[in-house]
PADREN-969046 format. One line per field, with one value per residue: residue number from 1; residue in one letter; x, y, z of N, C-alpha, C in turn. Coordinates in steps of 0.05 Angstrom, whole numbers. Example, Ala and Ser with C-alpha at 12.3 -4.5 7.8 and 13.67 -1.06 7.14 Angstrom:
# residues 2
pos <- (1_2)
code <- (a_s)
n.c1 <- (264_257)
n.c2 <- (-114_-45)
n.c3 <- (156_142)
ca.c1 <- (246_273)
ca.c2 <- (-90_-21)
ca.c3 <- (156_143)
c.c1 <- (264_258)
c.c2 <- (-66_1)
c.c3 <- (156_157)
***
This chain:
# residues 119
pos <- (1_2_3_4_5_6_7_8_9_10_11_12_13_14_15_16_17_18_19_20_21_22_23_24_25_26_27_28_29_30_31_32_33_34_35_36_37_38_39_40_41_42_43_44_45_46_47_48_49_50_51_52_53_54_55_56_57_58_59_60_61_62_63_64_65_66_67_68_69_70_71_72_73_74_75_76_77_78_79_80_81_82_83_84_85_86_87_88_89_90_91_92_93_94_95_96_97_98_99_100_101_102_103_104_105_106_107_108_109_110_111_112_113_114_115_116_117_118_119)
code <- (x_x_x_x_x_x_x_x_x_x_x_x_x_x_x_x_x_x_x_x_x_x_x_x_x_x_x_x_x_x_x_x_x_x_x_x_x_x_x_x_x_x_x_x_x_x_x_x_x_x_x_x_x_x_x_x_x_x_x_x_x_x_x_x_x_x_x_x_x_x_x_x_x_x_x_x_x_x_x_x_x_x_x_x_x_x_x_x_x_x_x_x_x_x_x_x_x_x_x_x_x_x_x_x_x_x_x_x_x_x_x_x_x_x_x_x_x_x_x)
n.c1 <- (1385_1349_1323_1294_1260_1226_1212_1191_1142_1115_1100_1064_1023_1006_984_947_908_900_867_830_801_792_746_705_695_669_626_576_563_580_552_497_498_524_480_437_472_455_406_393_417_397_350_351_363_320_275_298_291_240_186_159_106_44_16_-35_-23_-58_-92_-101_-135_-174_-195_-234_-277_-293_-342_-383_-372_-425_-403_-350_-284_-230_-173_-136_-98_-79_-25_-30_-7_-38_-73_-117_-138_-172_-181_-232_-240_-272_-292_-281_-248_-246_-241_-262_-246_-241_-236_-216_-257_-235_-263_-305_-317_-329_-320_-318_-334_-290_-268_-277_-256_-243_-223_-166_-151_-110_-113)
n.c2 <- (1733_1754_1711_1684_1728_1722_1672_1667_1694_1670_1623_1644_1672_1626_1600_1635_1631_1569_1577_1616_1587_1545_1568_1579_1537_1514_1555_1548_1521_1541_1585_1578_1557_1594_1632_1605_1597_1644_1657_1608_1642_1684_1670_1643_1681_1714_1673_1672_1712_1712_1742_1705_1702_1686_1703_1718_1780_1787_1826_1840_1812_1804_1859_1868_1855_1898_1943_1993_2059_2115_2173_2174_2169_2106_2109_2067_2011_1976_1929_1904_1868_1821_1826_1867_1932_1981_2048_2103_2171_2228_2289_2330_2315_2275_2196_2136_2081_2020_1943_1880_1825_1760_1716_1729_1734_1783_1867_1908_1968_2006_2051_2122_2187_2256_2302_2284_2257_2277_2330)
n.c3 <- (-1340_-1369_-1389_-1338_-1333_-1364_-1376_-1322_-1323_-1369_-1349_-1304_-1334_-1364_-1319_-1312_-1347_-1336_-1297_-1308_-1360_-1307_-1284_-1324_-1338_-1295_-1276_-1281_-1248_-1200_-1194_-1182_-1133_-1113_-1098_-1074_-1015_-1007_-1014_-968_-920_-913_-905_-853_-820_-826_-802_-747_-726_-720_-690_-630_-614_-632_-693_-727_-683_-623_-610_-659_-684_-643_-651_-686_-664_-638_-610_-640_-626_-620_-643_-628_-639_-662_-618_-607_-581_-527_-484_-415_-370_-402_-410_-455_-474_-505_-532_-541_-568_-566_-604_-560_-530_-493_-463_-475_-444_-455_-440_-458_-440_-419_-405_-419_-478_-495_-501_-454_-417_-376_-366_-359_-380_-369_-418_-438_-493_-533_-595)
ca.c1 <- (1364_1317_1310_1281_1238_1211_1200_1167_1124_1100_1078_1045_1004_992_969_927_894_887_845_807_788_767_721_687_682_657_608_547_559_588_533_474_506_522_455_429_471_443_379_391_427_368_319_344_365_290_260_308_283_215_167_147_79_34_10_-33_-23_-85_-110_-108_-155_-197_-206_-265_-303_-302_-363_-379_-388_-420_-397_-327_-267_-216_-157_-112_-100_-46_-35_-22_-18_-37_-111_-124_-149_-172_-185_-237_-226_-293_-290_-284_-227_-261_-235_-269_-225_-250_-227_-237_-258_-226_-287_-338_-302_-335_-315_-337_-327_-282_-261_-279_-236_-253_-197_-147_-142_-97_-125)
ca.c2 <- (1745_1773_1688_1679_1736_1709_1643_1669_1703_1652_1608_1661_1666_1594_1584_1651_1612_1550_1589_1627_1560_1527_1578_1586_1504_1514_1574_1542_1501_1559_1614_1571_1549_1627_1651_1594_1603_1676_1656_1611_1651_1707_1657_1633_1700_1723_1658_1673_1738_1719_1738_1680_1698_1673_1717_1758_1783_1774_1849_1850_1787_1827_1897_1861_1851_1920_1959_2017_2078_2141_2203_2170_2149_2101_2122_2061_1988_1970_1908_1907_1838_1801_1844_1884_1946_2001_2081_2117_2188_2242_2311_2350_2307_2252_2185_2118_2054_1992_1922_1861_1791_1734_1694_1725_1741_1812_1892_1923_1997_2006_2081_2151_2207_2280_2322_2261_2249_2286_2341)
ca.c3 <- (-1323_-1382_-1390_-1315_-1321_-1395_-1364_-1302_-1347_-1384_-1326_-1293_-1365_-1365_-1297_-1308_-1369_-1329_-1278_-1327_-1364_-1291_-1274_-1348_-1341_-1269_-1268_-1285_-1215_-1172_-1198_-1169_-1105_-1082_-1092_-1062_-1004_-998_-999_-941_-898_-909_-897_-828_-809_-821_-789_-724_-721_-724_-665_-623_-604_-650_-716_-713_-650_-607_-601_-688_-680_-629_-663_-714_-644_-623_-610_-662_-602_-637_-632_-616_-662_-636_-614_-606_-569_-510_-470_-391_-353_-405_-420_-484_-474_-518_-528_-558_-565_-579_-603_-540_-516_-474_-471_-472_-441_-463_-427_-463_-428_-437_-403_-428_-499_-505_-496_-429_-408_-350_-351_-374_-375_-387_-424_-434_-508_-547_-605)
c.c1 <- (1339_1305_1290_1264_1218_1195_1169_1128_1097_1075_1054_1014_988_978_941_906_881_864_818_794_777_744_697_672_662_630_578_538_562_575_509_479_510_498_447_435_469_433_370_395_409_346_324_360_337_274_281_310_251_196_157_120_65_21_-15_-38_-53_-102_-122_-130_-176_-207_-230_-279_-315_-328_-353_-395_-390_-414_-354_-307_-244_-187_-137_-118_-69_-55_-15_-30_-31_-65_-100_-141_-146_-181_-211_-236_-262_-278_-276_-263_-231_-252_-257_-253_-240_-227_-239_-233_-256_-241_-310_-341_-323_-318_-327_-317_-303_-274_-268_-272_-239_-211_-180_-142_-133_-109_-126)
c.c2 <- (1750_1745_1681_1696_1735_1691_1647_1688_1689_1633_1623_1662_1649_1589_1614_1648_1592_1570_1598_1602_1552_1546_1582_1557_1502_1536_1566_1531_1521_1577_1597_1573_1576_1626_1630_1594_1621_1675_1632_1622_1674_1692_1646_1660_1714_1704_1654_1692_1740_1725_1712_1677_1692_1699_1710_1763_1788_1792_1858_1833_1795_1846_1889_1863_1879_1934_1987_2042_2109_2160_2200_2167_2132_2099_2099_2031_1996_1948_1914_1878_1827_1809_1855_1907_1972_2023_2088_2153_2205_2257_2335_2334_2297_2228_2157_2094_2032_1965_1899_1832_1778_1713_1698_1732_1766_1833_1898_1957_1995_2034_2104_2174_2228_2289_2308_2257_2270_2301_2314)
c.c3 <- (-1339_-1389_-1374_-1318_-1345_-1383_-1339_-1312_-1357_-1366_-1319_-1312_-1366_-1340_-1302_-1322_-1356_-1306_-1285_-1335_-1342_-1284_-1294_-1341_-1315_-1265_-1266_-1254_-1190_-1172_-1179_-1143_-1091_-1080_-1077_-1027_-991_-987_-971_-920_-901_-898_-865_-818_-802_-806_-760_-702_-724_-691_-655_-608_-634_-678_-729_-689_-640_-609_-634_-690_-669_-642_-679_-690_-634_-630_-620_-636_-617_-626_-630_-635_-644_-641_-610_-590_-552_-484_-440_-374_-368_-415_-439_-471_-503_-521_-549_-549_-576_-585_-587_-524_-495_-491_-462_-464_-442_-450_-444_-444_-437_-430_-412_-457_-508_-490_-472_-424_-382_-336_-364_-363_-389_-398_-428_-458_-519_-569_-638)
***
């Protein structure tokens, strides 16, 4: 009995040797190949997750056009059907709504609202 469990021993040893040896002989090949397949499976996880409107979105493209209105600061952008509109905000909590045209590619006024912006 204390022969079989010598023997089994041994093998176990030897094959735990041969293993060690293939992976020392092997690492140089199996270290590149993970990371590699990291960095694809990050890279088409991030390009499957990418937004499909186009970059930069249309209203960050707009904001250089906007008219400088004194007295005002501005308070923000938001799109509805497919328009851009945006806020300015005075002092005394008056709001400015801005509309921009997409035929005539400028800012136009469309609403003013006493008491409406936030402190």
């Amino acid at each position: 009995m204390a022969e079989t469990s010598t023997l089994l021993m041994c093998r176990t040893l030897k094959a735990y040797r041969r293993f060690e040896s293939f992976l020392l002989r092997h690492s140089a090949t199996v270290a590149p190949y993970k990371y590699f397949m990291r960095y694809l499976i990050l890279l088409l996880f991030l390009l499957g997750c990418a937004s499909e409107e186009g970059y930069p979105p249309k209203w960050v493209a707009l904001s250089s056009s906007l008219p400088n209105i004194e007295g005002y600061r501005h308070a923000g952008f938001f799109t509805m059907n497919d328009t851009i509109y945006s806020h300015y905000c005075d002092t005394n909590g008056n709001m400015i709504r801005m509309r921009y045209q997409d035929d005539g590619h400028h800012w136009r006024q469309v609403k003013y609202e006493t008491n409406s912006c936030p402190d």
